[in-house]
C-alpha positions as CSV (number, residue, x, y, z in Angstrom):
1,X,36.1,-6.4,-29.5
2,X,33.8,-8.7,-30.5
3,X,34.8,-11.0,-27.4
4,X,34.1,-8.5,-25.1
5,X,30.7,-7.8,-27.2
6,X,29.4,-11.5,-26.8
7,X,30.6,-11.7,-23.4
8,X,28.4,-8.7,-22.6
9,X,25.4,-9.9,-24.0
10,X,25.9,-13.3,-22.2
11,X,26.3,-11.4,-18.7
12,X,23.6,-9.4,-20.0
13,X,20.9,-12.2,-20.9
14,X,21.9,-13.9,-18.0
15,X,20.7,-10.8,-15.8
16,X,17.6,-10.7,-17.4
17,X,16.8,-14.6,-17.3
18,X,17.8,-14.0,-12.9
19,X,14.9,-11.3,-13.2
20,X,12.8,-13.4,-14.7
21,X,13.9,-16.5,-12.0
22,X,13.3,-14.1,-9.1
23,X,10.6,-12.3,-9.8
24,X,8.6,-15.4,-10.5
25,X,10.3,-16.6,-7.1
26,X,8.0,-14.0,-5.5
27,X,4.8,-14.2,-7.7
28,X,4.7,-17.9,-6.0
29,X,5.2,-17.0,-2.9
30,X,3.0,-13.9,-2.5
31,X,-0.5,-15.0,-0.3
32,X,-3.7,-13.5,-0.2
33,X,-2.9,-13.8,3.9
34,X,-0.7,-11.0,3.5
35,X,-2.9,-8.3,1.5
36,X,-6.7,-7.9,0.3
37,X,-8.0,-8.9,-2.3
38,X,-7.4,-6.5,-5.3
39,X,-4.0,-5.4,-3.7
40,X,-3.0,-8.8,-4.5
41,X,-4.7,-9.3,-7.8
42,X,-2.7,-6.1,-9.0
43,X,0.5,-7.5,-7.5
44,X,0.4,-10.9,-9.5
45,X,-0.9,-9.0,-12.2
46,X,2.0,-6.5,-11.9
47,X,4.7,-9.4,-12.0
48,X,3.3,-11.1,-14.7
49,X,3.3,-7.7,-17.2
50,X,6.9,-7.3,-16.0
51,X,7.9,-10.5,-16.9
52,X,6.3,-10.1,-20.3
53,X,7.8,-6.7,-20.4
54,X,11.5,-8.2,-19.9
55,X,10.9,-11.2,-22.6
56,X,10.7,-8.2,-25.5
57,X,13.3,-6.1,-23.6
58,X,15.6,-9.1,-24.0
59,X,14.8,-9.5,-27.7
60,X,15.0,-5.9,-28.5
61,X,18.7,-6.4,-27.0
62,X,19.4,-9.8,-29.2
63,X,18.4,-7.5,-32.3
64,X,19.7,-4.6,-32.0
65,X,23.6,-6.3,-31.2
66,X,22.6,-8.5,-34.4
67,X,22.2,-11.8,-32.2
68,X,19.0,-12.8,-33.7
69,X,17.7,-11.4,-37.2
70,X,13.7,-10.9,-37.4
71,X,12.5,-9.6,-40.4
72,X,10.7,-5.7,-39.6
73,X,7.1,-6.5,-39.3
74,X,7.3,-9.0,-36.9
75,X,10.1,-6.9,-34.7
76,X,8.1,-4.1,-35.1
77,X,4.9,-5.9,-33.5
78,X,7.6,-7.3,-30.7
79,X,8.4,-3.7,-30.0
80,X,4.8,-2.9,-29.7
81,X,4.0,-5.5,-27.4
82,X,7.3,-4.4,-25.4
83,X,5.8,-0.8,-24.8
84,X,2.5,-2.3,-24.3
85,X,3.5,-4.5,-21.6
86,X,5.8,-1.7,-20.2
87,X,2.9,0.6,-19.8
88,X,0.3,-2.2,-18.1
89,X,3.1,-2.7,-15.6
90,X,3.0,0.7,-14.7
91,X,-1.0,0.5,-14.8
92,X,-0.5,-2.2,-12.4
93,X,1.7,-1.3,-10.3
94,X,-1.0,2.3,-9.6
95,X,-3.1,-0.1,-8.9
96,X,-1.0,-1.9,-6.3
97,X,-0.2,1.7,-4.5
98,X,-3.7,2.6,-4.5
99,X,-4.6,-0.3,-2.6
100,X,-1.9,0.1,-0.8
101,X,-2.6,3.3,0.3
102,X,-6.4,2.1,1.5
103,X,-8.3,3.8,-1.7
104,X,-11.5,1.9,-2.1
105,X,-10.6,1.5,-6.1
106,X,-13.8,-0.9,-6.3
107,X,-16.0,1.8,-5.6
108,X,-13.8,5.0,-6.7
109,X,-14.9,5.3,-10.6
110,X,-12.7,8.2,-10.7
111,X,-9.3,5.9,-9.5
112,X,-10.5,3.0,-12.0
113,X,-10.5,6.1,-14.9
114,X,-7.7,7.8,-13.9
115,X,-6.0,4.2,-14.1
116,X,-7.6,2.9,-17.1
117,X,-7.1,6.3,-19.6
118,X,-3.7,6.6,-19.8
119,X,-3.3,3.2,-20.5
120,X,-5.8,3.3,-23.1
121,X,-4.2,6.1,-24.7
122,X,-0.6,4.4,-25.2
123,X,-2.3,1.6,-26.8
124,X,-3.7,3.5,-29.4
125,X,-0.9,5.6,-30.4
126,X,0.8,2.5,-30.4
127,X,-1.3,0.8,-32.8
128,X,-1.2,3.8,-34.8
129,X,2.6,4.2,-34.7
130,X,2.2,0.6,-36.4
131,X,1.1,2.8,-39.4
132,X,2.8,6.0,-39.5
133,X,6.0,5.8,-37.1
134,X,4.2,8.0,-34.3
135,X,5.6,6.7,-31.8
136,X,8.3,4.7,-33.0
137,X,9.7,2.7,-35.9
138,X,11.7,0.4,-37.6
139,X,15.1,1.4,-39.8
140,X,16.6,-0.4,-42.6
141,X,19.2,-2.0,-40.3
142,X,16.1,-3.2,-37.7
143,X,16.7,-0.9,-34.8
144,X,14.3,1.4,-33.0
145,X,14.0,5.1,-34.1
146,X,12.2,7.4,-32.1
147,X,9.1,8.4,-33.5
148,X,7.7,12.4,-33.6
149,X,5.6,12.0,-30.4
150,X,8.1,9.4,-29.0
151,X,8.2,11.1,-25.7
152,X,4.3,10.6,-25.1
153,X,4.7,7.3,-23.6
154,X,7.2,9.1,-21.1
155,X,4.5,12.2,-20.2
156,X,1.7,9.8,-19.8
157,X,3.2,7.1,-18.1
158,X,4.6,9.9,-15.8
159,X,0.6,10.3,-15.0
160,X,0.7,7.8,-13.4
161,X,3.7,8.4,-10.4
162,X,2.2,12.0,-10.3
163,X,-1.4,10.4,-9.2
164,X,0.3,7.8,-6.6
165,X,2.5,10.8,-5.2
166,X,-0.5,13.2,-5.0
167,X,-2.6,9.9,-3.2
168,X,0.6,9.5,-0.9
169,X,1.2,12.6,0.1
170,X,-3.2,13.4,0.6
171,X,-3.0,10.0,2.7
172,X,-0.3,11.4,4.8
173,X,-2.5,14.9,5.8
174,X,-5.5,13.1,6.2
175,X,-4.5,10.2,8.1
176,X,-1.5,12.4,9.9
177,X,-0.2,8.7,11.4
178,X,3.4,7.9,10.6
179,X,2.7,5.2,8.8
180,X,0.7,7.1,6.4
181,X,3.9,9.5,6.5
182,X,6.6,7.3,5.9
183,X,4.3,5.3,2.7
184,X,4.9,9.0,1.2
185,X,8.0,9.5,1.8
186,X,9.2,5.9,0.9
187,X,6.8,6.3,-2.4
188,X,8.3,9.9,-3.1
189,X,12.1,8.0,-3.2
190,X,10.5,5.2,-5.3
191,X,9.6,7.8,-7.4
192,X,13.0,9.1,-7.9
193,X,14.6,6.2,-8.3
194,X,12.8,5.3,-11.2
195,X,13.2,8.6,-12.7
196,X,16.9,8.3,-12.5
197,X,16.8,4.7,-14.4
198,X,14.5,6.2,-17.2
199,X,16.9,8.9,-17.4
200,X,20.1,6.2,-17.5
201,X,17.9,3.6,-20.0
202,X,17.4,6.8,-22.5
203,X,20.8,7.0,-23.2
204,X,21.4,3.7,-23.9
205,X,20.1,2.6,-27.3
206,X,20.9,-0.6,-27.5
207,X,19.9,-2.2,-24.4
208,X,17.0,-1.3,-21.8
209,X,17.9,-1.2,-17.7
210,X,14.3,0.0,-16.8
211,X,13.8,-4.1,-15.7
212,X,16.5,-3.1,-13.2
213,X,14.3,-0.6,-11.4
214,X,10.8,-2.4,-11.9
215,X,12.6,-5.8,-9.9
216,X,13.5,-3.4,-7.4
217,X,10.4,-1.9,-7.3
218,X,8.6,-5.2,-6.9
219,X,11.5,-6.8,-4.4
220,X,10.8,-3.4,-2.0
221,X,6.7,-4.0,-2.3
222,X,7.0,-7.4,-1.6
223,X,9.3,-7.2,1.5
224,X,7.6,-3.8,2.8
225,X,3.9,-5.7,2.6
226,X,5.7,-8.6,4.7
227,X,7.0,-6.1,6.7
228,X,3.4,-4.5,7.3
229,X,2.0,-7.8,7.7
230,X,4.0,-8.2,10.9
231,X,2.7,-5.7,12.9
232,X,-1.0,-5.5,11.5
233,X,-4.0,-6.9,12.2
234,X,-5.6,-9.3,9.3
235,X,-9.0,-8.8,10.3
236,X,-9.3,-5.2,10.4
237,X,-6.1,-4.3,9.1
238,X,-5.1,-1.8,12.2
239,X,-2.2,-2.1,14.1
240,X,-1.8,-5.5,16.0
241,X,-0.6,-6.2,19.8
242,X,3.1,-6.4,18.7
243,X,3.1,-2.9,17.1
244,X,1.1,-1.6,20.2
245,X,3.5,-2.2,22.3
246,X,6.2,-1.3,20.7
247,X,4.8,2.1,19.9
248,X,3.8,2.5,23.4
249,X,7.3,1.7,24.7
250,X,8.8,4.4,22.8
251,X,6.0,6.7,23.8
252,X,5.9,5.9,27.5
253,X,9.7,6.7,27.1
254,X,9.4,10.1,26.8
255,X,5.9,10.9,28.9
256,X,6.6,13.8,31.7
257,X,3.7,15.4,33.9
258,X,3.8,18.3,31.0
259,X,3.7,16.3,28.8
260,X,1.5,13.1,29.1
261,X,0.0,10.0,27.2
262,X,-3.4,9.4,27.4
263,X,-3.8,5.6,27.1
264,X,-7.4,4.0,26.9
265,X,-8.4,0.5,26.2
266,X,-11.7,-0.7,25.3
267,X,-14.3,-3.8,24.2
268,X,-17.8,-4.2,23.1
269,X,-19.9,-4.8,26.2
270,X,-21.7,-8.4,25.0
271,X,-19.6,-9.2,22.8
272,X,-20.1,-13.2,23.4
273,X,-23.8,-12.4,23.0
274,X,-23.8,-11.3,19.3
275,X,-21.6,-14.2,18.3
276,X,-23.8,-16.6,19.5
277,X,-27.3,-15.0,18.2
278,X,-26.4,-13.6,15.1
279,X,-23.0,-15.9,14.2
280,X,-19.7,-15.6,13.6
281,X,-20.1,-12.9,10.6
282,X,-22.0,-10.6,12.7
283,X,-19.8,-10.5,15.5
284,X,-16.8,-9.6,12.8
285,X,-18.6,-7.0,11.6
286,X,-19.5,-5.6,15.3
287,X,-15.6,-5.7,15.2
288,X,-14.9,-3.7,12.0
289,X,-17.9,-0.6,13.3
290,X,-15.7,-0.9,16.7
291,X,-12.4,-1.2,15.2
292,X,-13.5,1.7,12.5
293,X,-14.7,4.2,15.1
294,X,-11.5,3.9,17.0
295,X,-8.8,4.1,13.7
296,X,-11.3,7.5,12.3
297,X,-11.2,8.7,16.2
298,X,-7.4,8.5,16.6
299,X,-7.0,9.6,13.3
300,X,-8.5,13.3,14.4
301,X,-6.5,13.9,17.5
302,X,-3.3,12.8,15.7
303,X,-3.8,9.3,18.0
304,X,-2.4,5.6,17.8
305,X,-4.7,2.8,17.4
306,X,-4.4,-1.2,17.5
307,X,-6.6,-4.2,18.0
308,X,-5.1,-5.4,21.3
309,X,-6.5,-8.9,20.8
310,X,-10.4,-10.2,20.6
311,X,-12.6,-7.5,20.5
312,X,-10.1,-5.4,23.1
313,X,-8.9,-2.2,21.5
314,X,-6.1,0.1,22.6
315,X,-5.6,3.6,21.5
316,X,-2.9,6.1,22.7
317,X,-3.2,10.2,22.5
318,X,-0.6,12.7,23.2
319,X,-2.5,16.5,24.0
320,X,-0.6,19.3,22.4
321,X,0.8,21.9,24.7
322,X,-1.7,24.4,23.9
323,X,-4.6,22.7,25.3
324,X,-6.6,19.6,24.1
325,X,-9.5,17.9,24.1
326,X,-10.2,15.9,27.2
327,X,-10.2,12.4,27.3
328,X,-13.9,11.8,28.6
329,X,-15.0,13.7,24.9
330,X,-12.9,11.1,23.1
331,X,-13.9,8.3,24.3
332,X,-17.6,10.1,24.0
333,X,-16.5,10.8,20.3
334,X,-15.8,7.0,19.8
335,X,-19.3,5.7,21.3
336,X,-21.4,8.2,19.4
337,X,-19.0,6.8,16.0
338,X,-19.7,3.1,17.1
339,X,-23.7,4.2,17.4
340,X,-24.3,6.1,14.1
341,X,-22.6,3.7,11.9
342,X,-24.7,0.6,13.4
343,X,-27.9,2.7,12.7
344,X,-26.3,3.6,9.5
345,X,-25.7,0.1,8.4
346,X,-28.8,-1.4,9.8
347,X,-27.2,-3.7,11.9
348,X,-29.6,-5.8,14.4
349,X,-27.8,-4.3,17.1
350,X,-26.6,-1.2,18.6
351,X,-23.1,-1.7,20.5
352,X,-22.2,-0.7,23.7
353,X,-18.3,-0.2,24.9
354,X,-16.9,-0.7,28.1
355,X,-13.9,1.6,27.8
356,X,-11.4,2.8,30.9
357,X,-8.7,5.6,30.3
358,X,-5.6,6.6,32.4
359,X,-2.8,8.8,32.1
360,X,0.9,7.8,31.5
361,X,3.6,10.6,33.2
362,X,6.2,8.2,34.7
363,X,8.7,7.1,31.9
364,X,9.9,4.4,34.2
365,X,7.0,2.8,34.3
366,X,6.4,-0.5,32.3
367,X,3.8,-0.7,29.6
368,X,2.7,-3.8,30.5
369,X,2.1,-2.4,34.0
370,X,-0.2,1.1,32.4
371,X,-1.8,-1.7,30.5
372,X,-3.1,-3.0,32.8
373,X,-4.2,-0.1,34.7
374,X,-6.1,0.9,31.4
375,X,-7.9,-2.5,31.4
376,X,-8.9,-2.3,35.2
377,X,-10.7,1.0,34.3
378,X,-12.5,-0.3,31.7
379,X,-13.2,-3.7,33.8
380,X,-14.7,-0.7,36.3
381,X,-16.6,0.3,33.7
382,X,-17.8,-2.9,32.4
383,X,-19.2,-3.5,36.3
384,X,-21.2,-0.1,36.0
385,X,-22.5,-0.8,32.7
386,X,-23.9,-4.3,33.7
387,X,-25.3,-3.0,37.4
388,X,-27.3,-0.7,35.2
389,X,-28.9,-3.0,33.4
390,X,-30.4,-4.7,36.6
């Protein structure tokens, strides 16, 4: 018996150091190329509590099988800092989804609150539970015994998902795209899953598994911002070329003459002209008003959007069968976006758009091909616009 103890422990600390190989694997390989800014902050952030998180996990599991011996105060504080680190994991990781699902956290006091409370709130009854056993203690024989308000660190941490699922599933009305509707559902099964391993970890008393479902939760993040990466644009994080197409293929696939695709393509008139009087900066931010106006525009007629490549612009619109609005008031919806946000933000400039539009019935035809028609429209249009100014 005691065999098969040791043996366990050894497979068991052996896990836990591969954890601890593999999720540093990924903190050094995780780029700023591939995410913003505070997205991947919170990330690194979000490993490094892990890691933390395991170290204590894995001596909590050496005590309580009687491998090591540490005298009760000094277990106790380990055990404190192991629910500590536990609960600014999760704190990360909200931070990481929040981000992830595009909520501006640097300007939304109420997301930085929501975030920072609950945390704040383990940490006290933590430090009291030092004291009086709140939320844990310490027995004779040096293993954990739940505390009166033990399952307090369970409710509030549970805060937490309930925020990120609320966020996904508001993201996924608002936005209506199906990325924004498979993030929910992907989150909602994250969710779940670790649910169940809170579940399975409670019953075990002597060992924790949560680091089983917080890897995987960090392995899945990892490879689905990689993933993302792939088929979006750095600059302006829409959709890029590759995703275009491909969404357009399958589209194009299933266009009849009852049921059509609007496809329309468009760039900013000058372009060139604001890059070379106002710089480099400027003409990115000409971009983002552009790019902006086109992913909000999409957004309210249930669209497809993607930055084709320069400061080109595809975007893609299927009318419902009861009647829609007609292209002409889209693309009129786009430049009146494109107008009020430079006079908004003051910019030196006020943009003009060359865009062109056609209609896609023939699923045999090649997307390259309605491409192309889409860009000799706007071409057409670009003439007009230029023959006006003479």
């Amino acid at each position: 018996m005691q065999g098969i103890l040791h043996s366990f422990i050894s497979i068991y600390l052996v896990f836990g150091l591969s954890i601890l190989v593999f999720s540093g694997y990924i903190f050094l390989h995780v780029s700023s190329d591939i995410m913003k800014n505070v997205e991947y902050i919170s990330f690194k952030m979000f490993i490094v509590a892990f890691q933390v998180y395991v170290i204590f996990a894995n001596i909590q599991t050496l005590q309580e099988y009687g491998i090591i011996h540490l005298s009760a105060p000094i277990y106790k504080t380990a055990m404190l800092l192991m629910f500590l680190s536990l609960s600014f994991t999760v704190f990360c990781y909200y931070m990481v989804m929040m981000e992830h699902f595009e909520v501006d956290t640097g300007n939304n006091r109420a997301v930085m609150i929501i975030g920072i409370v609950p945390f704040a709130a383990i940490a006290v009854l933590l430090i009291i539970s030092i004291f009086n056993g709140l939320l844990f203690d310490i027995d004779a024989g040096r293993h954990i015994i739940e505390g009166p308000a033990y399952y307090l660190i369970h409710i509030i941490i549970s805060l937490y998902f309930l925020v990120i699922l609320r966020v996904a599933v508001l993201n996924s009305k608002t936005k209506g795209t199906a990325r924004a509707k498979r993030r929910a559902i992907n989150t909602f099964l994250i969710t779940l899953f670790l649910i169940f391993w809170v579940i399975i970890d409670d019953k075990l008393h002597n060992a924790t598994v949560i680091p089983v479902a917080i890897f995987a939760v960090i392995f899945y993040t990892f490879i689905n911002i990689q993933q993302e990466n792939i088929y979006t644009d750095a600059l302006t994080g829409m959709n890029n070329r590759r995703r275009a197409e491909m969404f357009l293929g399958e589209e194009i696939k299933n266009a009849t003459e009852d049921d059509p695709v609007y496809l329309f393509m468009g760039d900013i008139n000058g372009f060139k002209q604001i890059n070379d009087e106002y710089g480099h900066y400027e003409g990115d931010c000409a971009l983002m008003i552009f790019s902006d106006a086109v992913k909000k525009s999409a957004e309210a007629y249930n669209g497809f959007a993607a930055r084709y490549g320069g400061d080109e612009f595809v975007w893609a619109w299927r009318p419902t069968k009861s009647g829609d609005t007609e292209p002409d008031m889209v693309m009129a919806d786009i430049r009146h976006r494109v107008e009020a946000e430079c006079k908004a933000q003051k910019r030196p400039y006020v943009l003009s758009l060359s865009l062109g539009c056609i209609l896609c019935t023939d699923p045999t035809v090649k997307v390259s091909q309605y491409l192309k028609e889409a860009d000799r429209k706007m071409y057409a249009n670009k003439q007009g616009h230029y023959r006006a100014k003479r």
